[in-house]
N, C-alpha and C positions, 0 to 999 in steps of 0.2 A: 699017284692017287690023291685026289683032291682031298683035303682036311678036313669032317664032319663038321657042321656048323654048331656050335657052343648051346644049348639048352635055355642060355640066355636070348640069343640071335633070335631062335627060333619062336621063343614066346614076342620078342619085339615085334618081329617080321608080321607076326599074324595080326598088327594093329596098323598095317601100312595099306590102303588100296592101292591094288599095282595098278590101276587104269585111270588114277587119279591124281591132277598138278594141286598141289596146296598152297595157300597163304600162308606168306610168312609166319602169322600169328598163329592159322592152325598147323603148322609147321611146328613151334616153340613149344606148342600145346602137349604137342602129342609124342614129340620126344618127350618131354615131362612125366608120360605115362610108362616109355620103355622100362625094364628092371633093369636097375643100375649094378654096376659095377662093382668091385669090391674097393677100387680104389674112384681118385676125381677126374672122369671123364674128360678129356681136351673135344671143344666142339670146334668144325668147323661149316664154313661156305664153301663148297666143290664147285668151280664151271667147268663149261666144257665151250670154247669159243671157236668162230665163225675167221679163224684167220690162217694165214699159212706160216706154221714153226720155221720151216727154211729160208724167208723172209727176214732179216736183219731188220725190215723197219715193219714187221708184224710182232716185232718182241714186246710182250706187254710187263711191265713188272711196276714195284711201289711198295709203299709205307702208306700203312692204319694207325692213327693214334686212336686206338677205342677208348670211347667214354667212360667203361667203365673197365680198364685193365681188360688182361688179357687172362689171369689167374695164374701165370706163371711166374714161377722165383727167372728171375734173369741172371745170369751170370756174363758180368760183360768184363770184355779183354782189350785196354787200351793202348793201342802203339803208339809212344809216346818219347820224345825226348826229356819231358819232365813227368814221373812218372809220382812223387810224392803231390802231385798238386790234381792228379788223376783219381787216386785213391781218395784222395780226401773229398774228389767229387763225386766219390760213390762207386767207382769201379773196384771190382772184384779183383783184375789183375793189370798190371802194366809195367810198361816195359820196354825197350824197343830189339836190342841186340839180342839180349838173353831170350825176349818172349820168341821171337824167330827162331833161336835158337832150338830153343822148346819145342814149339811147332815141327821143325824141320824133323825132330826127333821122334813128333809122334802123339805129342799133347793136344789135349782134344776138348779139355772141360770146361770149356766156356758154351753160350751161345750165342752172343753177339760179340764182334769185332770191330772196334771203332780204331780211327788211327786220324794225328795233325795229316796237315797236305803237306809238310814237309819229310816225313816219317813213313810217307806212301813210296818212296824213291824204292828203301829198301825193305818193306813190305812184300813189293813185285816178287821177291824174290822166290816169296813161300805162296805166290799167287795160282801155282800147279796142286799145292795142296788144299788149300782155302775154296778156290774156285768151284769144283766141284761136288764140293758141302756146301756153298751157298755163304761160306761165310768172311769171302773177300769184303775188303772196307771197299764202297762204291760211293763217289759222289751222287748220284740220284738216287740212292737208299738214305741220303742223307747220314752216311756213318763214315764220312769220310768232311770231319770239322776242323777248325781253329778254335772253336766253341766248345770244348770238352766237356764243359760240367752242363751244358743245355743237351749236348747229346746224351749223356750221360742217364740223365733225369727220363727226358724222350723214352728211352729205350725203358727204361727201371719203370713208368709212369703206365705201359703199355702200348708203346708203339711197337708194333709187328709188319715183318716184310711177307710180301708174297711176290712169287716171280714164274710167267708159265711152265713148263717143260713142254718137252720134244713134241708131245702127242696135240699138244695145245689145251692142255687142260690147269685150270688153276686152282689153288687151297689159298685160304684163310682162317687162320686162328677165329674166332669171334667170343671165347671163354672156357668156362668150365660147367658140370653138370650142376655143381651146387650153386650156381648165379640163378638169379632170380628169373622169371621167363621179360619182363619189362627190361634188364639187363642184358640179356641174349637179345630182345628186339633191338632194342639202341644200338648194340653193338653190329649186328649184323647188317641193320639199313645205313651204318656208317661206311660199312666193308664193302658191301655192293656199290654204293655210290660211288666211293674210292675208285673201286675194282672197274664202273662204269667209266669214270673219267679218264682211266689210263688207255682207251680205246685209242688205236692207231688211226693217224690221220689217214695214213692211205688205204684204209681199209672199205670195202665197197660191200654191201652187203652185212647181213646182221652180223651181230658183233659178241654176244651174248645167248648161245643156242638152247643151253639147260643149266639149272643152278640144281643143287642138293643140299641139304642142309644132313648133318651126321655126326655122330659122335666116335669117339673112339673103340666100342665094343657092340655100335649100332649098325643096323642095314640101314641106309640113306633113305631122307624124305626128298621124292622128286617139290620142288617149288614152280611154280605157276610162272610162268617165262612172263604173261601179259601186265603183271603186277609193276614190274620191272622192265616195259617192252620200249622206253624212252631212251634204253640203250642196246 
């Protein structure tokens, strides 16, 4: 039995035309009007793309440094052979043997996982557990450095990853309810643009089917595909 929709949904939903694609900006607008939450909403960018998931080079995925933050506390986990020179650039936790250790065991409190490329060897090892949270260190996520305290920053400053799933559909962070709507804009024409460039070369045909803009306790704003029809 499907779960009644919240009292809140329900007053949202009735500010949404269902036969209608919106601008970005009346997009921003108009979540603005939904009733908020009790707590700070996480917004994102939803697509849904034009490519085939069982394709190895139809995989789309990437890194946003939004302009203005993402509004989330980070909690980052360095695999590191020097782990006091990690902390001191701002990671939350580091370590290499022990933090595996950890891992292996079950620890989970971080959200970003950075690691040296020499530290990546024995990483692998806990790459069954990581992988399918999403939070394996990947050199094209850029969280796989020599650079620690630049990744470090990176990630703390508001760089967020996104990566398709199976169905081929993809999220992006873009902030939070309490950002400003000029803040939501910036961020989100960062996101798409991003989200646009990571299009597969061999990809034939459109690339970008439908976007949604949505919050965390909101029904989704369809977005106007022609705004954005250059990818």
């Amino acid at each position: 039995m499907a779960q009644k929709p919240s009292k809140r949904y329900r007053e949202a939903i009735k500010h949404v035309e269902s036969d209608k694609a919106y601008s970005l900006t009346e997009a921003v607008a108009l979540l603005n009007e939904f009733p908020k939450a009790k707590f700070d909403e996480t917004v994102e960018i939803s697509a849904h793309l034009g490519v085939d998931p069982k394709q190895s080079t139809h995989m789309v995925r990437g890194t946003v440094s939004l302009p203005h933050g993402s509004g989330k506390k980070i909690r980052v986990l360095v695999f590191t052979e020097d782990p006091e020179a990690a902390i001191k650039a701002g990671a939350d936790f580091a370590g290499l043997a022990d933090m595996i250790q950890k891992v292996q065991e079950g620890w989970m409190d971080f959200d970003v996982a950075l690691s040296t490329t020499t530290a990546m060897k024995e990483v692998r090892n806990v790459a069954r557990v990581l992988g399918p949270r999403g939070l394996m260190p990947n050199p094209k996520s850029g969280t796989v450095t020599d650079d620690i305290a630049a990744g470090v920053h990176a990630v703390k400053a508001g760089r967020v990853e996104f990566k398709m799933d199976k169905t081929g559909n993809v999220s992006v962070i873009i902030g939070k309810r309490s950002f400003t709507p000029e803040a939501l804009m910036e961020n989100a024409k960062q996101a798409i643009d991003i989200m646009g460039k990571a299009r597969p070369e061999s990809l034939k045909g459109k690339y970008i089917c439908s976007m949604t803009l949505t919050a965390t306790m909101s029904p989704g704003i369809p977005l106007d595909s022609k705004e954005f029809g250059h990818y």
